[in-house]
C-alpha positions in Angstrom: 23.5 4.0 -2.6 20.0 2.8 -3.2 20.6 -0.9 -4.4 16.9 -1.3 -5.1 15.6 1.1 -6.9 12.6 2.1 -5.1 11.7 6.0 -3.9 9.0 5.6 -0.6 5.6 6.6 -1.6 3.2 6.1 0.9 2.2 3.4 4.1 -0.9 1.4 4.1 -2.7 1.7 6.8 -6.2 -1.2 7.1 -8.9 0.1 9.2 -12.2 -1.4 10.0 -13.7 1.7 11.6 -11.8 4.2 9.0 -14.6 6.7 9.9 -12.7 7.1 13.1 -9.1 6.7 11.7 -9.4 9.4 9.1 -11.1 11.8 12.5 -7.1 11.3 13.7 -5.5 11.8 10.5 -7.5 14.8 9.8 -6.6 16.0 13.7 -2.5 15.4 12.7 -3.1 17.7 9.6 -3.7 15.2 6.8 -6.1 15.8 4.3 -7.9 13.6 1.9 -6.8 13.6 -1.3 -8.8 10.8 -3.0 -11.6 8.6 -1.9 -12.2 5.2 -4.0 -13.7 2.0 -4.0 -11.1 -0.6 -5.6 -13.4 -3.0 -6.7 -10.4 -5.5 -8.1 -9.6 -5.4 -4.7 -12.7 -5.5 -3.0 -11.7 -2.0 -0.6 -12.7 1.5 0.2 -9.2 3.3 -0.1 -8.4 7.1 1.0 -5.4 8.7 0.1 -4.2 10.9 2.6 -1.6 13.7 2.3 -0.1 16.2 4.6 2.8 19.0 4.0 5.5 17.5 6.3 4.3 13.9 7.2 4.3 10.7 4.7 1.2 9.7 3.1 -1.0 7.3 4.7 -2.9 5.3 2.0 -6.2 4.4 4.6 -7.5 1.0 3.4 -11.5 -0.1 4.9 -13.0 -3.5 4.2 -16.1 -3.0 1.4 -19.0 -5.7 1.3 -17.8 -9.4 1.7 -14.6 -11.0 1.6 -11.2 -8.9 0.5 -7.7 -9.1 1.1 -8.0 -7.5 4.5 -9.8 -10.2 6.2 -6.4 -11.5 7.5 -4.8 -8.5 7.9 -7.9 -8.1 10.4 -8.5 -10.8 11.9 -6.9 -10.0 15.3 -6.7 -6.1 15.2 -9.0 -3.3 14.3 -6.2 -1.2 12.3 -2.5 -2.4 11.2 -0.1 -0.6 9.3 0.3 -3.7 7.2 2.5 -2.6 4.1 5.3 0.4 2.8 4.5 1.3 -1.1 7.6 2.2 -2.9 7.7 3.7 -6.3 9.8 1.6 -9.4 10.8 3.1 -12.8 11.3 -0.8 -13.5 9.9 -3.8 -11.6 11.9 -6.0 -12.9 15.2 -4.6 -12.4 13.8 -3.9 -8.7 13.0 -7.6 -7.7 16.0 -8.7 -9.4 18.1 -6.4 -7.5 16.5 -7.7 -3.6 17.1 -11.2 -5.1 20.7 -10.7 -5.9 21.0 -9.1 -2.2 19.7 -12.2 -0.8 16.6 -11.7 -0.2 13.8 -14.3 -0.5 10.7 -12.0 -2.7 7.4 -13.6 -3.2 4.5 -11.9 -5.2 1.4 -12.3 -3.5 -0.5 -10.1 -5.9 0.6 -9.5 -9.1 0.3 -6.6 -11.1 -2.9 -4.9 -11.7 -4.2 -1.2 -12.0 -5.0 0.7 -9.5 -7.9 2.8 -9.6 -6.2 5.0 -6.6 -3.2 5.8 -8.6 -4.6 6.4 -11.8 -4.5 2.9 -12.9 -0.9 3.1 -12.5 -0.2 -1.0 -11.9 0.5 -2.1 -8.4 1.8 -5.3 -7.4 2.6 -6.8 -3.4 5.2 -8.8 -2.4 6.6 -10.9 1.2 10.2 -9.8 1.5 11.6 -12.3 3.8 13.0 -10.6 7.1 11.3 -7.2 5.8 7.6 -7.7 5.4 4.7 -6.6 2.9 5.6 -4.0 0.0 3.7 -2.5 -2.5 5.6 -1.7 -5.9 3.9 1.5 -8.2 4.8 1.2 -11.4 5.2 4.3 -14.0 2.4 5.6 -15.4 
């Protein structure tokens, strides 16, 4: 059973050549579904889609500082976070709490132009890493 209440939806994928990392996910098959700029986030995103593989959400630096200056800092790509759909984000952080699990919001909730302004929040699960929760339209 799924204790959480999550459904995968996509890995994030930071790039600061993305040019050159969407010429390899376009040579595994994946197409580009969407191109954005986020600017509540300050980054170029590409959503990218294939038939049989998971979606790789392809996130590039924009102008100045942004969240991915870090994340960065001592690669030129990272598969940095797993996005997981929620019908509640409540009952979902409650339930990795009650499992033990330390969960700490490092952004909160906010639309996302990518996802239709669907709100997206990040957390740090302890022992786990970064994950991104989508909320319902």
């Amino acid at each position: 059973m799924q204790a959480f209440l999550l459904r995968f939806h996509h890995f994030g994928l930071a790039s600061r050549r993305p040019e050159q990392t969407l010429r390899f996910l376009r040579g595994l098959g994946h197409e580009v579904a969407m191109e954005v700029y986020d600017p509540l986030q300050n980054v170029n995103l590409w959503l990218c889609t294939h038939f049989s593989m998971p979606t790789v959400e392809l996130v590039g630096p924009a102008e100045g500082q942004g969240p991915l200056d870090a994340i960065l800092a001592t690669s030129n790509e990272s598969i940095y976070h797993l996005c997981y759909e929620t019908e509640n984000l409540d009952a979902s952080l409650e339930a990795m709490k009650a499992a033990g699990f330390r969960v700490i919001c490092i952004s909160a909730p906010k639309p996302a132009i990518l996802f239709n302004n669907r709100q997206v929040s990040f957390y740090m699960i302890k022992d786990f890493g970064i994950i991104e929760l989508l909320e319902p339209a």
